[in-house]
ROGUFI-945009 format. One record per residue: residue number from 1; chain; x, y, z of N, C-alpha, C in turn. Coordinates in Angstrom, 3 decimals, padded with zeros to 6 digits. Example, Ala and Ser with C-alpha at 12.3 -4.5 7.8 and 13.67 -1.06 7.14 Angstrom:
! ROGUFI-945009
+-----+------+----------+----------+----------+----------+----------+----------+----------+----------+----------+
! pos ! unit !     n.c1 !     n.c2 !     n.c3 !    ca.c1 !    ca.c2 !    ca.c3 !     c.c1 !     c.c2 !     c.c3 !
+-----+------+----------+----------+----------+----------+----------+----------+----------+----------+----------+
!   1 !    A !  013.190 ! -005.690 !  007.800 !  012.300 ! -004.500 !  007.800 !  013.200 ! -003.300 !  007.800 !
!   2 !    A !  012.850 ! -002.250 !  007.080 !  013.670 ! -001.060 !  007.140 !  012.900 !  000.030 !  007.870 !
+-----+------+----------+----------+----------+----------+----------+----------+----------+----------+----------+
! end
This chain:
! ROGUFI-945009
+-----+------+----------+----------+----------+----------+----------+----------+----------+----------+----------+
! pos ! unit !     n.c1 !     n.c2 !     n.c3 !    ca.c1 !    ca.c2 !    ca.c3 !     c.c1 !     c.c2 !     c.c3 !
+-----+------+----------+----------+----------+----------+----------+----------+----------+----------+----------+
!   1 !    A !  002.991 ! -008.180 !  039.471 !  003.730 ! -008.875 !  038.445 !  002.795 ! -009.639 !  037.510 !
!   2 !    A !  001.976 ! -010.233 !  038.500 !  000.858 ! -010.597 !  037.399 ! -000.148 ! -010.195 !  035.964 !
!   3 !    A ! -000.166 ! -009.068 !  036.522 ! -000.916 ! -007.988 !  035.299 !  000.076 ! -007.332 !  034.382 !
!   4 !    A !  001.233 ! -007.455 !  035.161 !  002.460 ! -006.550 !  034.141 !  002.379 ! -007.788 !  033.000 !
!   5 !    A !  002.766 ! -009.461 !  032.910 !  003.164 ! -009.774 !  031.889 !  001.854 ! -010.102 !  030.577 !
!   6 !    A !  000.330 ! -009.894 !  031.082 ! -000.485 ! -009.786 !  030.418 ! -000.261 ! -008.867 !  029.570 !
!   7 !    A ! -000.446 ! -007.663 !  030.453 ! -000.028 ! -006.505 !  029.457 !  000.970 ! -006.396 !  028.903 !
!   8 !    A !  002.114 ! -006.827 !  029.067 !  003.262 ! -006.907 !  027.928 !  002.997 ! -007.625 !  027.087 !
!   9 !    A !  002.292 ! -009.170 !  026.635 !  001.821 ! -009.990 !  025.793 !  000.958 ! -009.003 !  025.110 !
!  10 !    A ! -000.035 ! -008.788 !  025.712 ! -000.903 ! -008.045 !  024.591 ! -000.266 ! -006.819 !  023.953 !
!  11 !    A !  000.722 ! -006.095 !  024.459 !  001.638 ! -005.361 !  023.911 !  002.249 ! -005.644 !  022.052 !
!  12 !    A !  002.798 ! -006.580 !  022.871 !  003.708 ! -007.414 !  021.686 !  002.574 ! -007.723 !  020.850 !
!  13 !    A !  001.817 ! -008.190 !  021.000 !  000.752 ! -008.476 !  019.935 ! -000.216 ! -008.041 !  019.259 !
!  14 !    A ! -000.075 ! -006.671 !  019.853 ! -000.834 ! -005.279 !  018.997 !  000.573 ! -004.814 !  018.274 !
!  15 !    A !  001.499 ! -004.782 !  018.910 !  002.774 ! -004.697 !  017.681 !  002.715 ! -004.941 !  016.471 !
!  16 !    A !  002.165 ! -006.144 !  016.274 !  002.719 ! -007.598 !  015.358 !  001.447 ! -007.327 !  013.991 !
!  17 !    A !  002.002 ! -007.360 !  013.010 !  000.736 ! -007.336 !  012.137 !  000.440 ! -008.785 !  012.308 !
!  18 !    A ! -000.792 ! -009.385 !  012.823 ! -001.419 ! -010.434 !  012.387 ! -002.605 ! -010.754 !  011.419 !
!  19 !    A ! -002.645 ! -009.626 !  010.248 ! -003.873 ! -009.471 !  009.632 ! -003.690 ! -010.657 !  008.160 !
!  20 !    A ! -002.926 ! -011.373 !  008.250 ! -002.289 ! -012.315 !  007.342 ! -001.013 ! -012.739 !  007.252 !
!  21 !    A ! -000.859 ! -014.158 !  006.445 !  000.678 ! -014.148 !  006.763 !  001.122 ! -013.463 !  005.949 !
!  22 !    A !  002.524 ! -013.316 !  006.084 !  003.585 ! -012.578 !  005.358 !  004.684 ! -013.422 !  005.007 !
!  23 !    A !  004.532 ! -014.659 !  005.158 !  006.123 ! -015.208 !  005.045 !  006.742 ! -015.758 !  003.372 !
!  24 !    A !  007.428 ! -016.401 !  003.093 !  007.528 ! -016.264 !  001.938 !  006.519 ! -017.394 !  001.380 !
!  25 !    A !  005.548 ! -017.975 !  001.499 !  004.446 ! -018.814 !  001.078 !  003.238 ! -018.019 !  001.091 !
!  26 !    A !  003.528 ! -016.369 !  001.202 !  002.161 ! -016.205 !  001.229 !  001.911 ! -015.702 !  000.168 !
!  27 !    A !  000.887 ! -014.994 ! -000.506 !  000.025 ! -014.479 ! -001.695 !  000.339 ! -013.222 ! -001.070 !
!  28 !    A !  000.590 ! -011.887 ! -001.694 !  000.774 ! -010.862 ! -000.872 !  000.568 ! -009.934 ! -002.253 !
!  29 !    A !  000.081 ! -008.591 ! -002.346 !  000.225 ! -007.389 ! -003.132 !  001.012 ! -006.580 ! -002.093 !
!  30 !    A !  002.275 ! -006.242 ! -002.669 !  003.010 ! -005.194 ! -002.258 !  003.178 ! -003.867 ! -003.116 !
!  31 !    A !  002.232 ! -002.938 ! -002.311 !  002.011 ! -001.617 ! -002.611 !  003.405 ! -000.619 ! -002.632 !
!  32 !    A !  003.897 ! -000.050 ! -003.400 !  004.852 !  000.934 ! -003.141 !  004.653 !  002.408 ! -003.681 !
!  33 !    A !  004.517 !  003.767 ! -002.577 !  003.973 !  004.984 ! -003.198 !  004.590 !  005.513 ! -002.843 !
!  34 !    A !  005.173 !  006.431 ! -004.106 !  006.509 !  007.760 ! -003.918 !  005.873 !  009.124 ! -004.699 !
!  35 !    A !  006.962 !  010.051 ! -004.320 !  006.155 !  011.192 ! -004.864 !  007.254 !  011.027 ! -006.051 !
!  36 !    A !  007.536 !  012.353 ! -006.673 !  007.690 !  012.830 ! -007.961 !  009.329 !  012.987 ! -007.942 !
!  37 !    A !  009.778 !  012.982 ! -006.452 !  010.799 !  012.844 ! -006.158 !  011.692 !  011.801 ! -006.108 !
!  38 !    A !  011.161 !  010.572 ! -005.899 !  010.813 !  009.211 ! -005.823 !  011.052 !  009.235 ! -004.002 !
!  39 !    A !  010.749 !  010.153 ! -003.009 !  010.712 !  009.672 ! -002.224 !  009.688 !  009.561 ! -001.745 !
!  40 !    A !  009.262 !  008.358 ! -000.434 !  008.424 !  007.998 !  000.088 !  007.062 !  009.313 !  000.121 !
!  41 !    A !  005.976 !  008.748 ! -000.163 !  004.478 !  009.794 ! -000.352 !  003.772 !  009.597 !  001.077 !
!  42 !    A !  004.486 !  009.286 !  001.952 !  003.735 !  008.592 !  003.348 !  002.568 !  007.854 !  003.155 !
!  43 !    A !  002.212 !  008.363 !  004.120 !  000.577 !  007.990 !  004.757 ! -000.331 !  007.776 !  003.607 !
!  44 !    A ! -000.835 !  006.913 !  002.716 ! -001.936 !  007.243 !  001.790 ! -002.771 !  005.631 !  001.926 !
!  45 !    A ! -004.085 !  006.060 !  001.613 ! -005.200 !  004.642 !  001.970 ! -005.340 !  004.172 !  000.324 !
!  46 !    A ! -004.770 !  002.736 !  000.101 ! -004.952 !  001.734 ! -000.801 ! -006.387 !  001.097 ! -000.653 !
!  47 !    A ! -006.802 !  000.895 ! -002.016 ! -008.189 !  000.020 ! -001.906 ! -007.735 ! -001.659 ! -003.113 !
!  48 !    A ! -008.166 ! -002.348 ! -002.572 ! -007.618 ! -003.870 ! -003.272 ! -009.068 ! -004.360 ! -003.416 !
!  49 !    A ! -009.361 ! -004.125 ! -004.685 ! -011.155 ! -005.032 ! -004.900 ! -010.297 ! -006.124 ! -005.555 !
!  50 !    A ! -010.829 ! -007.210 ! -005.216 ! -010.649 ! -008.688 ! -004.945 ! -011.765 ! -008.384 ! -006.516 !
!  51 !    A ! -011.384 ! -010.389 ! -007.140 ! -012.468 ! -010.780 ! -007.858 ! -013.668 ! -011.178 ! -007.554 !
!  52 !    A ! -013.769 ! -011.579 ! -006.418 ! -014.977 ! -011.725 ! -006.137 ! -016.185 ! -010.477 ! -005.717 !
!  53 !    A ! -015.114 ! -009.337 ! -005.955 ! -015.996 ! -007.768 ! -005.498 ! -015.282 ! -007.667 ! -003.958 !
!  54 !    A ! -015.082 ! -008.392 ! -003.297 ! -014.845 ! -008.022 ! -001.959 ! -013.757 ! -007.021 ! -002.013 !
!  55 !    A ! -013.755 ! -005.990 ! -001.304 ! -012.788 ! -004.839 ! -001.057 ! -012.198 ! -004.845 !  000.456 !
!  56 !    A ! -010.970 ! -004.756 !  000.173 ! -010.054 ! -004.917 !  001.062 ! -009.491 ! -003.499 !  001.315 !
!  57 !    A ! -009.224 ! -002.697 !  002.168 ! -008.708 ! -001.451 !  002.448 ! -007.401 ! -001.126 !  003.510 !
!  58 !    A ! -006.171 ! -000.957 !  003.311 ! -005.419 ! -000.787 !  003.914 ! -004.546 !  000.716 !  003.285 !
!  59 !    A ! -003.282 !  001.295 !  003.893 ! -003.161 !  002.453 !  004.340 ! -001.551 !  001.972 !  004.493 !
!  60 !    A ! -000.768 !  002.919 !  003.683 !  000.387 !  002.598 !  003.348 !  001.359 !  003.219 !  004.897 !
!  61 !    A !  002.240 !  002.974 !  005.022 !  002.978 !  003.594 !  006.151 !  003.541 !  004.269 !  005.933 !
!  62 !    A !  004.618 !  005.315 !  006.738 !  005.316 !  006.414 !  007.035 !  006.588 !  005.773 !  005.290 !
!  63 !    A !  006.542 !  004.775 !  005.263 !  007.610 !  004.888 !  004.665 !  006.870 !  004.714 !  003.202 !
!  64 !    A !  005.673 !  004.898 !  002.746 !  004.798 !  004.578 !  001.454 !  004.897 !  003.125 !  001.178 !
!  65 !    A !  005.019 !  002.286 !  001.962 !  004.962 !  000.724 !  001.581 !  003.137 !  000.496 !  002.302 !
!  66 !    A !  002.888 ! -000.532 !  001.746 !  002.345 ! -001.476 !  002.043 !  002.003 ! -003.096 !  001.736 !
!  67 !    A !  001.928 ! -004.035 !  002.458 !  002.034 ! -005.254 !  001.874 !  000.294 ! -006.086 !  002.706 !
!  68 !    A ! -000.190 ! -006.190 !  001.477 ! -001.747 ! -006.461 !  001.758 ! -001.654 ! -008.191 !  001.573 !
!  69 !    A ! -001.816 ! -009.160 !  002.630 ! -001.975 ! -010.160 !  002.150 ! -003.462 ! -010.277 !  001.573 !
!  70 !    A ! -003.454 ! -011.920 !  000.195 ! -004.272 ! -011.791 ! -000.287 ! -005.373 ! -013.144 !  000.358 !
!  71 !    A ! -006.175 ! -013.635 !  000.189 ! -006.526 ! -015.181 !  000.384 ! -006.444 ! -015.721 ! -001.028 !
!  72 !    A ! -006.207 ! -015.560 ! -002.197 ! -006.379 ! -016.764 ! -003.778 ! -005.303 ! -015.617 ! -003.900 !
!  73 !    A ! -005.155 ! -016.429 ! -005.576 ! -004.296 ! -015.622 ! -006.296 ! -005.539 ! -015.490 ! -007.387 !
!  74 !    A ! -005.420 ! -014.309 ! -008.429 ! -006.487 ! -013.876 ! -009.303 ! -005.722 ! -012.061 ! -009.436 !
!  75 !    A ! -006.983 ! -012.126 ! -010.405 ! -006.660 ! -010.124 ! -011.184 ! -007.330 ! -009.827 ! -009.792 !
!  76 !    A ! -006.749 ! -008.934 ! -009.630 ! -007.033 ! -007.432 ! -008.423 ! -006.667 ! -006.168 ! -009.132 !
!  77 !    A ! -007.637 ! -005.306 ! -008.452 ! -007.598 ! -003.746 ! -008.949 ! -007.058 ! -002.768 ! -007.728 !
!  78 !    A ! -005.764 ! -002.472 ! -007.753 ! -005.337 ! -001.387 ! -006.424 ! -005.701 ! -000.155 ! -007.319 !
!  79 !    A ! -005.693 !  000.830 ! -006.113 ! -006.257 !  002.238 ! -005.820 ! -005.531 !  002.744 ! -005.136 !
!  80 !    A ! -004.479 !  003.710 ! -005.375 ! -004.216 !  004.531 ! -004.065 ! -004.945 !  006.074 ! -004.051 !
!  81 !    A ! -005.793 !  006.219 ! -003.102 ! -006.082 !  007.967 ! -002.989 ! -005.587 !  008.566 ! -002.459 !
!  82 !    A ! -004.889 !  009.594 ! -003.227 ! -003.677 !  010.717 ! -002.556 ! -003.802 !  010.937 ! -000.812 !
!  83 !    A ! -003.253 !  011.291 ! -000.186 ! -003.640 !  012.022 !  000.981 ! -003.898 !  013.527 !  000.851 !
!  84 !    A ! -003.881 !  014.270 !  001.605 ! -004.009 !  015.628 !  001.230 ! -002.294 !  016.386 !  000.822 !
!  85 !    A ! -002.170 !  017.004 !  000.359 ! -000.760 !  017.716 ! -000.181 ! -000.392 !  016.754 ! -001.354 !
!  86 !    A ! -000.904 !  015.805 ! -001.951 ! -000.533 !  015.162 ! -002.914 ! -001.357 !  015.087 ! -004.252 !
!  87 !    A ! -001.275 !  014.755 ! -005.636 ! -002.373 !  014.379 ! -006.488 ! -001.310 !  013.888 ! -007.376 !
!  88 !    A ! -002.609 !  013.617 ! -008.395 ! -002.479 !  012.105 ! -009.421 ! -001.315 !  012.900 ! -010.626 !
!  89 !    A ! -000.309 !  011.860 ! -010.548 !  000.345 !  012.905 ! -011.961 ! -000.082 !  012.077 ! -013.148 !
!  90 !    A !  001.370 !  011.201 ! -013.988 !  000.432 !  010.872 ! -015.441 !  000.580 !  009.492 ! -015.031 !
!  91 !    A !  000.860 !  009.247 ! -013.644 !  000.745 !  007.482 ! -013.035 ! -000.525 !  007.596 ! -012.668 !
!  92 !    A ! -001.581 !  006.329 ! -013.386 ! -003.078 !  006.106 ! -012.969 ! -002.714 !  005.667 ! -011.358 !
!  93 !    A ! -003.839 !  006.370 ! -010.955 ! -004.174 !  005.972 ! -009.515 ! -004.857 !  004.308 ! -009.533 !
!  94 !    A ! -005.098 !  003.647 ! -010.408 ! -005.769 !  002.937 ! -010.006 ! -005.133 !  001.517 ! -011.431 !
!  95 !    A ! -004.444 !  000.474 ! -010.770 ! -003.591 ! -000.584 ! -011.651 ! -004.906 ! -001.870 ! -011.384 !
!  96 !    A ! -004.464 ! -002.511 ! -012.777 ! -005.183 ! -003.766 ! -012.529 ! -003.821 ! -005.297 ! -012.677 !
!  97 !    A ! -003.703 ! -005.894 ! -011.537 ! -002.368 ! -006.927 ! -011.380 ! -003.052 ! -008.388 ! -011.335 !
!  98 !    A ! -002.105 ! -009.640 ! -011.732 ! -002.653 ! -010.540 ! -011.603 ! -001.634 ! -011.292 ! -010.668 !
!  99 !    A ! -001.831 ! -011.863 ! -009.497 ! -001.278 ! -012.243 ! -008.605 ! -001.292 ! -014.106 ! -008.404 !
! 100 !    A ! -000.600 ! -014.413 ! -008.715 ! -000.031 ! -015.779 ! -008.502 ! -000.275 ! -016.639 ! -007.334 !
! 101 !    A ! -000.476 ! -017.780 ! -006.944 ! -000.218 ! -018.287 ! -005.391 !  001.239 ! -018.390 ! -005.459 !
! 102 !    A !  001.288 ! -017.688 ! -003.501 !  002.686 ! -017.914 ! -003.003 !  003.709 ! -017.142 ! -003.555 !
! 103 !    A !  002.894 ! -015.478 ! -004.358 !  004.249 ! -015.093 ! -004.617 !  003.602 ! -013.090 ! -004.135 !
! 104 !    A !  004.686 ! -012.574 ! -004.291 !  004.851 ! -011.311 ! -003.733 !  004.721 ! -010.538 ! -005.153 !
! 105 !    A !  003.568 ! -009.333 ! -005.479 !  003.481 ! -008.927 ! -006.389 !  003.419 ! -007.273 ! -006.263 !
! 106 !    A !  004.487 ! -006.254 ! -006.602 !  004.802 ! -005.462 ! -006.702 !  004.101 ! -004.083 ! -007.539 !
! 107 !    A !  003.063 ! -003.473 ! -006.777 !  002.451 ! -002.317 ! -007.857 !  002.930 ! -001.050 ! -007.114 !
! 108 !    A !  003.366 !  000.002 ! -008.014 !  004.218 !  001.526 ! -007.480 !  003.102 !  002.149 ! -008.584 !
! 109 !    A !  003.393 !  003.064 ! -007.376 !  002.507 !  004.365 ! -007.567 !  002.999 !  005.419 ! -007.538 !
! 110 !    A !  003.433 !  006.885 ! -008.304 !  004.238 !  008.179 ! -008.181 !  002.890 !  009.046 ! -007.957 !
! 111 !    A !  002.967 !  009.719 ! -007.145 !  002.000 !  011.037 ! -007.147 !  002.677 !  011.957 ! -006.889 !
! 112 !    A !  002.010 !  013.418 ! -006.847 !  002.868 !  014.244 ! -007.226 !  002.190 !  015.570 ! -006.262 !
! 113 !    A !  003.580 !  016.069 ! -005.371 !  003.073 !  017.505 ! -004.309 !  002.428 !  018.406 ! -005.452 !
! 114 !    A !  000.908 !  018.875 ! -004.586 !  000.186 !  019.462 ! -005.466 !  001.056 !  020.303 ! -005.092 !
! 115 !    A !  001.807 !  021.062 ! -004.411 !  002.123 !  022.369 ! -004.890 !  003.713 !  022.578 ! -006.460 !
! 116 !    A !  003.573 !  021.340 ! -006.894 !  004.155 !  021.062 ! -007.858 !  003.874 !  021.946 ! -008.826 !
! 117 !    A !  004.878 !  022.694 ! -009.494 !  004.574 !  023.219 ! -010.846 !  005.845 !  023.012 ! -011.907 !
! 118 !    A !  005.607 !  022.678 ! -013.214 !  006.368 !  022.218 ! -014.162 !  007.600 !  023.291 ! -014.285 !
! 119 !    A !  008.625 !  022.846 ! -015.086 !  009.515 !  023.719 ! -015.180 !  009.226 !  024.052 ! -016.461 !
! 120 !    A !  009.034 !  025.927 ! -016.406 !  008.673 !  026.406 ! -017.380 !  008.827 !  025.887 ! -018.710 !
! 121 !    A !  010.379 !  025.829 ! -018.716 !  011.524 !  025.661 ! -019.858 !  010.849 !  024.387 ! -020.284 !
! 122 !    A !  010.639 !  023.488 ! -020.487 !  010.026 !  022.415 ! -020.568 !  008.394 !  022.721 ! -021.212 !
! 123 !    A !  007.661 !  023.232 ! -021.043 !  006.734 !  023.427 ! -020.724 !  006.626 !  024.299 ! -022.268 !
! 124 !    A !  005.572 !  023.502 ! -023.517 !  005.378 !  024.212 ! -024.864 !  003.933 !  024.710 ! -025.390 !
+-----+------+----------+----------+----------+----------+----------+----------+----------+----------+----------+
! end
């Protein structure tokens, strides 16, 4: 019994994102990436260069969210690089945002299934 509730604690706490807060006082860039469909683009790795140069790297989830806390508020430059089956349509891969203290700041990203092709009819 002893070792069981260790390991359930550390359980729960590899669960838990603790890589910053999240609550509503925090500084946060919230990443959102969809395809062309507008549904979720999964799995894709965000890059957040900070002003001071420091680069921060996180990796959107199953559902194309991600929420990167920040430490200041200041201009930041996100990046998302496609995963594989995806590429850049006429949304830049790469936004420059200026983020506030204490508030939640929203950058979307559309990429597009490379096996995408235009509809002819359209197409001059």
């Amino acid at each position: 019994m002893r070792l069981l509730s260790p390991t359930i604690l550390l359980a729960c706490l590899a669960s838990c994102d603790i890589g910053g807060a999240t609550g509503p006082d925090a500084t946060l860039i919230s990443v959102r990436v969809r395809d062309d469909r507008g549904l979720s683009a999964g799995r894709n790795e965000v890059v957040v260069v900070q002003p001071s140069a420091l680069r921060l790297d996180a990796r959107t989830g199953a559902d194309g969210n991600a929420d990167i806390a920040l430490d200041a508020p200041g201009t930041y430059r996100v990046t998302v690089i496609p995963r594989d089956g995806y590429v850049a349509g006429s949304d830049p891969l790469t936004k420059t945002v200026t983020v506030d203290e204490h508030t939640r700041t929203q950058v979307r990203f559309t990429l597009f299934r490379s096996s995408w092709t235009p509809d002819p009819t359209l197409v001059q």
